[in-house]
N, C-alpha and C positions, 0 to 999 in steps of 0.2 A: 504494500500500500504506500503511495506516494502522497505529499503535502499537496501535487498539483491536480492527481484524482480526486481527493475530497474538495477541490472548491471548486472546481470545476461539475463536483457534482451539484454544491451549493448554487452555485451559479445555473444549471439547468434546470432547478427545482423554483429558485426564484423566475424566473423565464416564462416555464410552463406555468406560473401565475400572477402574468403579467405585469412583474414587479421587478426593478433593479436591485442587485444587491442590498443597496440599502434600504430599499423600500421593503426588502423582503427581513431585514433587522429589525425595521419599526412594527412591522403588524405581530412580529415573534416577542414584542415587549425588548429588545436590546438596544442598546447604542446604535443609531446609526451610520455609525463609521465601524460597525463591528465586524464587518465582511469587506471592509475595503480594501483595496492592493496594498495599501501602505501596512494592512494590519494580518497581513499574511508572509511574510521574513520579519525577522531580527534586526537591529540596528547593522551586523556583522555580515548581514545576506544570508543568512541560514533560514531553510522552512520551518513556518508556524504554526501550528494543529490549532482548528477551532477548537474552543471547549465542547464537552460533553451536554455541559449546560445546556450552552447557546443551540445544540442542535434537537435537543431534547424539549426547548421552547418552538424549534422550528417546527418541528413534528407536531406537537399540539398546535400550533395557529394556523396549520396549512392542513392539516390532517392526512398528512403523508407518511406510508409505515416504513421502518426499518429495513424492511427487506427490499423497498422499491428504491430508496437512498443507497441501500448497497449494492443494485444493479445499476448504477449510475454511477457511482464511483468503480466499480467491476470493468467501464465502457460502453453501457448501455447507451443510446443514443436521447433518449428519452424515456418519460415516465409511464408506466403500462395505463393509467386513470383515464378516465374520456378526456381529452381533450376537449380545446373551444376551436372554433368554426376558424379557418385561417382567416387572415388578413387580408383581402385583396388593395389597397393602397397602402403601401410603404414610403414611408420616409426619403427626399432621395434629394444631395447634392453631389456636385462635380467630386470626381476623386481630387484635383487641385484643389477645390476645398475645403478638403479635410482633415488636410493640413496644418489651419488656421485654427485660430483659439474659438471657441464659443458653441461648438457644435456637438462634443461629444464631453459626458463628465467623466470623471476620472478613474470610471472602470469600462470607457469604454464605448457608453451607451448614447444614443441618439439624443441631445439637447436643447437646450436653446432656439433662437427663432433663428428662421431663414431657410427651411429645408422646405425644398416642392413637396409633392407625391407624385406617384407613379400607379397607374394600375397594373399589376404584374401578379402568377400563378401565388395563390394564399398560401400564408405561412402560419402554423403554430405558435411561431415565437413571437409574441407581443414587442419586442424590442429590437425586428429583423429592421434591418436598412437597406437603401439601395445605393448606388453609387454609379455616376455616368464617365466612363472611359471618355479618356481625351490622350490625346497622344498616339506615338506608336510603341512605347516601352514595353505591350503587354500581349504584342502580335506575335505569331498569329491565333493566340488560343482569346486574346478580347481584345477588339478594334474599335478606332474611335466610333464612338457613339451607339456603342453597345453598355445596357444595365446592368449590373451583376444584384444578388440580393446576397447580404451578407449576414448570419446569423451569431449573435453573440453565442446564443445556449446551444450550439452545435458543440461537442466536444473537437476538440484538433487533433489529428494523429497525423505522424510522417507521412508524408506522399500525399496530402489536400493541399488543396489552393485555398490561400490567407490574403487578408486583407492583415497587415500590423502596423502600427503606429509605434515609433522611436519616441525615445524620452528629449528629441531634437524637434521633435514634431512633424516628422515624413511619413507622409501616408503611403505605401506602395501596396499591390500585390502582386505576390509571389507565392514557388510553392516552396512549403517546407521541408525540408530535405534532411536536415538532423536538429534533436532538440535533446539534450541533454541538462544536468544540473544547472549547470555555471556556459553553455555555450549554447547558441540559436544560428541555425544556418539557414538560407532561403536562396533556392536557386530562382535566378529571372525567367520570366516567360518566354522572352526573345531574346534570342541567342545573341544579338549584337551588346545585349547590354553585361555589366561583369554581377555574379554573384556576390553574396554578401554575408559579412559574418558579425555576429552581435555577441558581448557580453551576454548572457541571459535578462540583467538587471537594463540594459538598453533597451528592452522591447518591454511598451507601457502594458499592451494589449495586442490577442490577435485572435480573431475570428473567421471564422471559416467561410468560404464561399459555396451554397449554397445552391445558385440558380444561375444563368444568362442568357440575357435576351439576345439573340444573335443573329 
């Protein structure tokens, strides 16, 4: 069992009930900065276990059992419960925009004003966004002015295509090609451009890509 299974399951549980991390702290009765990135390592970069507590409040205010939490930290993709009826308009600015401050908070998640919508295939996740290609950096697998939808509560495994955001503030995607403790690789989509390698503690956030309209 790794630090990054358990929040990542935390994090698809919040999802599937259309609530950001923190939002899914406040209705569990916790701190709302209880699930946040900053509160998941040590001062020294080391992983941090939620309490026992804190998940055993989750359970009661979501009404989610043990066993469904630990097929989600296991790599389930989501939670076996009915779901809600997807989403057909999502969230959608430029990938150059997403770059910029004001758009995403700081796990991640779609914010602030200024984002279109799009009508595109419905999504589960209450928190999916869309993102409109511009450029050629990401040919030939997404060409200018193709949508991708991106989903936070997707778990990420080696070999998806990610959308990740640098703690420099570069929005790219790419796919993930190794992900270890202390190291994040992501190789580019078109071969003209160079691969790239990150501290782990570099990369704020990254979500997986989901869908594209093409």
């Amino acid at each position: 069992m790794r630090h990054e299974d358990i929040w990542r399951a935390i994090d698809t549980m919040a999802a599937e009930h259309g609530l950001s991390p923190s939002g899914l702290a406040r209705k569990a009765g916790l701190d709302p900065t209880s699930f946040n990135l900053s509160k998941r390592r040590t001062g020294d970069g080391r992983g941090r276990w939620p309490s026992t507590e804190s998940l055993a409040k989750v359970f009661l205010a979501t009404g989610a059992k043990l066993e469904d939490f630990t097929a989600l930290v296991m790599g389930a993709r989501a939670m076996p419960e009915a779901r809600p009826k997807g989403r057909n308009k999502i969230p959608l600015i430029g990938i150059a925009q997403a770059g910029t401050e004001g758009f995403f908070d700081d796990g991640g998640y779609p914010a602030g004003a200024g984002w279109d919508e799009v009508e595109l295939p419905g999504t589960a996740d209450a928190n999916a966004y869309a993102l409109s290609i511009s450029g050629d950096s990401m040919e030939p697998v997404y060409r200018e002015g193709d949508s991708i939808i991106v989903s936070p509560a997707a778990p990420v495994r080696v070999g998806d295509r990610v959308v990740a955001r640098t703690a420099r503030g570069a929005v790219m995607a790419k796919l993930l090609s190794r992900r270890t403790a202390s190291r994040i690789e992501l190789t580019s989509l078109n071969s003209a451009y160079p691969d790239l390698r990150f501290a782990a503690q570099e990369i704020l956030w990254m979500h997986r890509i989901i869908w594209a309209s093409q």
